[in-house]
N, C-alpha and C positions, 0 to 999 in steps of 0.2 A: 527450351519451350518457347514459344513465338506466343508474342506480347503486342497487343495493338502498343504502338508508339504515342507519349499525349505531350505538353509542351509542357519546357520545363519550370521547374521554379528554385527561389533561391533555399526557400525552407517549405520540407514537409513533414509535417507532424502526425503519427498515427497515433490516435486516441483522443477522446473526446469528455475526458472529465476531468478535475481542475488544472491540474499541469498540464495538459493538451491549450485546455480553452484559454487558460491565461496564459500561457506560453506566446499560442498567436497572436493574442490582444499584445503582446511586449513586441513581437516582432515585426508586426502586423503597420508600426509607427514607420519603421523603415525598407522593408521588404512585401513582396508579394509571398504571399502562406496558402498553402493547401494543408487544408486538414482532413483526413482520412479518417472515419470510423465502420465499426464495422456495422453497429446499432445507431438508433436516431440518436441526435446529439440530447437530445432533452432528456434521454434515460439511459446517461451513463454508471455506473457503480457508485460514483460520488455523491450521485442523490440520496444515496441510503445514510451517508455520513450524518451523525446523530449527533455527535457529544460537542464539539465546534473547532474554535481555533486558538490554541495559544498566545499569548502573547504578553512582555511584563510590558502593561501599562497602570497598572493603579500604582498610587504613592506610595506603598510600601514595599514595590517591587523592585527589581531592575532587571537588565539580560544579562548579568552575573548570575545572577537567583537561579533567572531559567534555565541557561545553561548548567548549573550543578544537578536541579533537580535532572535534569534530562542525562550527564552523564552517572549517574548515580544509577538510572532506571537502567542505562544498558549496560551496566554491569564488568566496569573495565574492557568492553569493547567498541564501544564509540570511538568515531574520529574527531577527537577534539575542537581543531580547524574548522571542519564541518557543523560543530554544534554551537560554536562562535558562531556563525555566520548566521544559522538558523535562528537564535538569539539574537541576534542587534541588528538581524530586518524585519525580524516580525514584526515590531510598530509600525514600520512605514507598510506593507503590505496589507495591514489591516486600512491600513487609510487610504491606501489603490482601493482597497474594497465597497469602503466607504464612498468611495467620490463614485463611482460605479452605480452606486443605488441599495447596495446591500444593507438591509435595515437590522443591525445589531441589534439585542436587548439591554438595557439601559445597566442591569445587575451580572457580574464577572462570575461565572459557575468555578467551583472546585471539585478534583479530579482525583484519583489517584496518584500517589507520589510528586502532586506538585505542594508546594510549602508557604504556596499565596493562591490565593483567588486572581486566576489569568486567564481563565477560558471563557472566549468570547462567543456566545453563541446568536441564533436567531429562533424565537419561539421557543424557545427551551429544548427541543429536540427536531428540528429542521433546517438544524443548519446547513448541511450540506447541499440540501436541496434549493435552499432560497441562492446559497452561491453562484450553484452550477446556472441555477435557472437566469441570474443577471448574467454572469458570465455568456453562457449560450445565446444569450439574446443580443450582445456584443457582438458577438463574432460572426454572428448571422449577420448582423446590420451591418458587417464593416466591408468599406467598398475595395481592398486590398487582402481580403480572405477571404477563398473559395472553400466551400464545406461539401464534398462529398460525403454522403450518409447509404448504410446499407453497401458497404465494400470493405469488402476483408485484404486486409494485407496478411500476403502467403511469402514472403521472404524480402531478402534485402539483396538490391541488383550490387554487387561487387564489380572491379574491374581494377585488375594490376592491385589487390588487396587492400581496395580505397569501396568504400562505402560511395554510387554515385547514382543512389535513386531508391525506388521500392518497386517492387511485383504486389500488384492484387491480382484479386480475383477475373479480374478484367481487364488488366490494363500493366504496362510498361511506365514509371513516372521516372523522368530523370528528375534529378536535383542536385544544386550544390550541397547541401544536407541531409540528412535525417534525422529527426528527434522522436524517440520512442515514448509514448505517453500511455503504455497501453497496459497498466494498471499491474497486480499481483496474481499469486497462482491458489488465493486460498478456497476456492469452489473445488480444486483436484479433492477436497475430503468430504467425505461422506457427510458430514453435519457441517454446516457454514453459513454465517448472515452474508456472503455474499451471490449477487447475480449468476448466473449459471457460466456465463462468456469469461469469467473471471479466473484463466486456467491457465496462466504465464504464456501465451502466445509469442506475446514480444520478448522475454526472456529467452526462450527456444530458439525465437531466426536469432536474435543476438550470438548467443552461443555459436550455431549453426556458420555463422560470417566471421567466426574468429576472434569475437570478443571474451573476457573475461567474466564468469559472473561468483559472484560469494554470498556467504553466510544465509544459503539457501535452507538451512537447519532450521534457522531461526521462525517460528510460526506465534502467532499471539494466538491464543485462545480465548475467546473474550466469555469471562464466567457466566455472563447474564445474557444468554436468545431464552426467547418464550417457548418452551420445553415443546418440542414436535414440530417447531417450525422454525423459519428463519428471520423473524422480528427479535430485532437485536434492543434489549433494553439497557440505555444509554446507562453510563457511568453517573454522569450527572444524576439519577435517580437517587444512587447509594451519596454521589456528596452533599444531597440535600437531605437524608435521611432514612431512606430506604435501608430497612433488614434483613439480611438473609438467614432464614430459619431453616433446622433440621427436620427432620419428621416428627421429634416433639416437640417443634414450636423455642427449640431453644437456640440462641446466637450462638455459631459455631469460628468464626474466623472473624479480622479484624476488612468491614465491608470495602473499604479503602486502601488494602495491602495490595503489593503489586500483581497484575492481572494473571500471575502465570502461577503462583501461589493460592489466589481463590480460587481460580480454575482447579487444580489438581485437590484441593479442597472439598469443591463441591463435586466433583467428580467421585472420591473416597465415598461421598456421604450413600450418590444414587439418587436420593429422592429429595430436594431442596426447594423450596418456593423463598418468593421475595416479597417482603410486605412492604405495599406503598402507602399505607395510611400512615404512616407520618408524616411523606411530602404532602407539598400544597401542588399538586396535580393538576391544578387550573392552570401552571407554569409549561403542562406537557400537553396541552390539549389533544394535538392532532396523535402523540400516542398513546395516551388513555384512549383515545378510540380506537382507536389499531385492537390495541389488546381486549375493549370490549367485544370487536367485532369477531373476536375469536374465541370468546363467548366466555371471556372469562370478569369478574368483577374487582377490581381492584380497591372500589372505594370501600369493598364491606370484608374483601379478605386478600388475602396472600397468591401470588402468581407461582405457577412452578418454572422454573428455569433451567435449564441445562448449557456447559460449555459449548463450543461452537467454533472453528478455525474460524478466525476475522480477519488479521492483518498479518503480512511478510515482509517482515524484516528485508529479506534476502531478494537477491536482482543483479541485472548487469552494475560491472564494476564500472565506478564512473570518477572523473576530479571534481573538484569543486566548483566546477562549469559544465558539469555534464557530458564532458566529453569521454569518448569509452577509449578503448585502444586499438579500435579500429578507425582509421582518422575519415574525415566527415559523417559518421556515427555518434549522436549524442543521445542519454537517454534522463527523465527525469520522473519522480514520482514513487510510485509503490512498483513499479518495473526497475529502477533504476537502485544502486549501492553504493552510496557514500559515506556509509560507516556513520551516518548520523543515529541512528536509534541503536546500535551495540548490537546485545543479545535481546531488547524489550523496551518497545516503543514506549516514551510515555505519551499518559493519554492523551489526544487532543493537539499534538505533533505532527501527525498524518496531512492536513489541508494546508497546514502551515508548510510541512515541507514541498506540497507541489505547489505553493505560490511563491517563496523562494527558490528555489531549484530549478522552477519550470521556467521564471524568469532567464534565471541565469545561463542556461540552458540553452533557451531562443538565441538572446542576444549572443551567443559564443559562438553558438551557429553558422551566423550571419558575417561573420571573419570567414570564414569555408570560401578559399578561392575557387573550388570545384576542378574538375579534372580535365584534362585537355582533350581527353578522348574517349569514348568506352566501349568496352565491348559488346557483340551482338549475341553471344552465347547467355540464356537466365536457364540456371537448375536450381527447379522446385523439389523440395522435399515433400515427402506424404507423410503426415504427423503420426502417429497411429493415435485413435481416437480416445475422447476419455468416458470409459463406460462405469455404469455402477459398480462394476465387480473393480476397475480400480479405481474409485472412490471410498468404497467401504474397505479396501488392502490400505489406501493410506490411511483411514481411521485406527486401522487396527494396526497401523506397523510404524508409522510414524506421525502417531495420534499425540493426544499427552505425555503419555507415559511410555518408553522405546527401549528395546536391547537390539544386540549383535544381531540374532536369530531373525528377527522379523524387519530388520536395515538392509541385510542380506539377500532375504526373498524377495523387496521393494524393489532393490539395486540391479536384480538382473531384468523389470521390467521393459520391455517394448514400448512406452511413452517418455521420451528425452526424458523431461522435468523431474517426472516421478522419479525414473532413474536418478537424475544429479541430485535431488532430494536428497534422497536415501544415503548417497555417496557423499555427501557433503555430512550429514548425521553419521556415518558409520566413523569419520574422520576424527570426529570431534568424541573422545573418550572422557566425557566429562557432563555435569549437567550445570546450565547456566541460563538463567533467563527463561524463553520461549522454549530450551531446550533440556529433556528431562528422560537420562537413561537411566535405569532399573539397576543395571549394572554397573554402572561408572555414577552413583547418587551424589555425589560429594565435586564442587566446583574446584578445579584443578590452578593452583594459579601460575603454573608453570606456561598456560595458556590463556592469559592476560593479553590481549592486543593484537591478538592471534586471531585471523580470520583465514576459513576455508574454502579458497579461490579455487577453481575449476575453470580449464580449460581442453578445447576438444584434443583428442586423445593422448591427455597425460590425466597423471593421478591429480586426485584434490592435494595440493598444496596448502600450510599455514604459513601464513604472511603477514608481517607486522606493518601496518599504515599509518603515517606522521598524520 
């Protein structure tokens, strides 16, 4: 396919929310950055991020603490390496953030499954947004990164099985790099607090060019969107007090157990509301109006909630610098897999892993001596689209609750992802975390470490990673 030609750069990043924006801000110090999004940069997926960021800074913490709570959440499947890492740079990254302009709130929220008070947020449920919003305002201003907005990247230019550029929608970009920032696949289901664009785009060329990608099973269901819609009510809700009530008004599950347990909880029940009258709500301002605007009253009664896919686990396979296994191919983020979050993120890990990662990432990047030649030949793939009919097949087939029968009818879909989905869940004979068969109920530990890598045309593999 003929490609207008544009001039090259040392690093290009597609995606435009926090591991994109702080990636460039990191690379941005020594290299010339294009960032590619396909939506304006101010209203990437990141803004919806609610609960905040991790981090052990109060006294009675450390990054021992964080990292157990966090290998504890993913359930013998985390990369331990990886969850060091993510542990004893959070402090400093909170303080990139800080110097940045990012106005923290003075009081450290508590989350599920963490064992201190370490979630750093802004306005009590804004924090993704006040990030992105400095973040974005950086990148804009910086005279060493160009932001194209409104350009979809449709594949990755290969040449001699070297990543050495990107295809959009418009355009031919060489580059010494790539870095994929271009978020998760949890919009492919039917119910979701995420953006509609949110549909593994970048996972899909990833694959597509020869990379590895794993533990695509893996999906968070977050217990608490406002029933019929996709406002997501923050964790932080339930660790400041919020209850979740049956249909008679009585506390069914413990509001603080891990996300993939209340989820299938409140899903049993059907009909579930949350009552905020015990938080002090004045802490949530901007979403007590959300939810008033939705016409429902929290100060005088209970909200109804239902589960909702939020976060994936699962992405291209990457090291501990982002690099995939296609060499100058890097990815970081909720698109990317470095065995940090297991089988089940804990909460509040998500922004912290693209400000780590995304870092680390850039700068690996930027060693890419780039290739001495390339070729003129670019083949685009045609995705097949994602329509409601499969949106509501992955509710129902590899929703909460999953068997053989309905993994099988996913897996011979027409849409990559959905397929590898499927094919990565059908792999995995067991339930654990995010992932939860009817048939296989009982957590298998013969499969302990065990992650389900997929590559183009061989079977999904389990693979143990140090």
């Amino acid at each position: 396919m003929s490609r207008k030609l544009t001039q090259q750069y040392e690093l290009v990043i597609v995606g435009s929310g926090v591991a994109g924006l702080y990636g460039a801000l990191c690379a941005a110090a020594e290299a010339r950055v294009l960032l590619v999004s396909k939506g304006p940069v101010l209203t990437s997926s990141s803004w919806l991020a609610q609960g905040g960021v991790a981090a052990a800074t109060g006294s009675d913490d450390s990054p021992e603490l964080h990292a157990g709570d966090t290998l504890r959440a993913g359930r013998g499947l985390c990369r331990e390496s990886a969850v060091r890492a993510l542990a004893e740079e959070a402090p400093a990254r909170l303080v990139d953030l800080a110097d940045l302009g990012v106005p923290f709130d003075d009081d450290l929220g508590l989350e599920g499954g963490h064992s201190r008070r370490r979630v750093h947020s802004v306005g009590g449920a804004q924090t993704g947004r006040e990030i992105s919003r400095v973040l974005a305002q950086a990148v804009l201003a910086h005279p060493r990164i160009d932001v194209s907005e409104r350009e979809r990247a449709r594949e990755l230019w290969l040449s001699d099985g070297r990543c050495v550029g990107l295809v959009t929608d418009a355009r031919a970009i060489p580059a010494r790099a790539v870095m994929l920032a271009t978020g998760g696949y949890a919009a492919l289901w039917g119910r979701t607090t995420n953006p509609p664009g949110s549909v593994g785009e970048g996972i899909a060329m990833a694959y597509r060019a020869g990379a590895a990608v794993a533990d695509l099973e893996f999906v968070q269901f977050h217990p608490t969107a406002l029933a019929g819609s996709s406002l997501l009510l923050s964790e932080a809700l339930r660790g400041d007090g919020a209850l979740l009530l049956d249909e008679h008004g009585d506390r069914f599950v413990e509001e603080l157990a891990p996300r993939d347990v209340v989820a299938r909880a409140i899903d049993a029940r059907g009909s579930v509301t949350l009552d905020l009258r015990p938080v002090d709500r004045a802490r949530f301002p901007a979403l007590m109006e959300r939810i008033a605007e939705a016409g429902f009253h929290p100060d005088s009664e209970p909200v109804p909630v239902a589960p909702a896919a939020h976060y994936t686990m699962g992405g291209v396979v990457t090291d501990l610098h982002g690099a995939t296994d296609v060499p100058g191919l890097y990815a970081a983020g909720e698109c990317a897999c470095t065995g940090v979050h297991g089988a089940n993120r804990l909460a509040s890990n998500s922004m912290l892993e693209c400000l780590v990662f995304g870092r680390r990432a850039a700068l690996a990047a930027l060693e890419e001596t780039g290739p001495e030649s390339r070729t003129r030949d670019i083949a685009v793939a045609d995705e097949a689209p994602v329509t409601p009919e499969l949106r509501e097949g992955l509710w129902e087939d590899v929703g909460l609750i999953r068997n053989a029968d309905g993994l099988g009818r996913l897996a011979s879909s027409p849409h990559l992802l959905a397929s590898l989905v499927a094919r990565a869940a059908l792999a995995r004979e067991e339930s654990r975390g995010g992932h939860f068969r009817e048939d296989f109920p009982q957590e298998n530990p013969a499969l302990d470490g065990l992650h389900a890598v997929l590559r183009a045309g061989r079977e999904p593999e389990l693979e143990p990673w140090s």
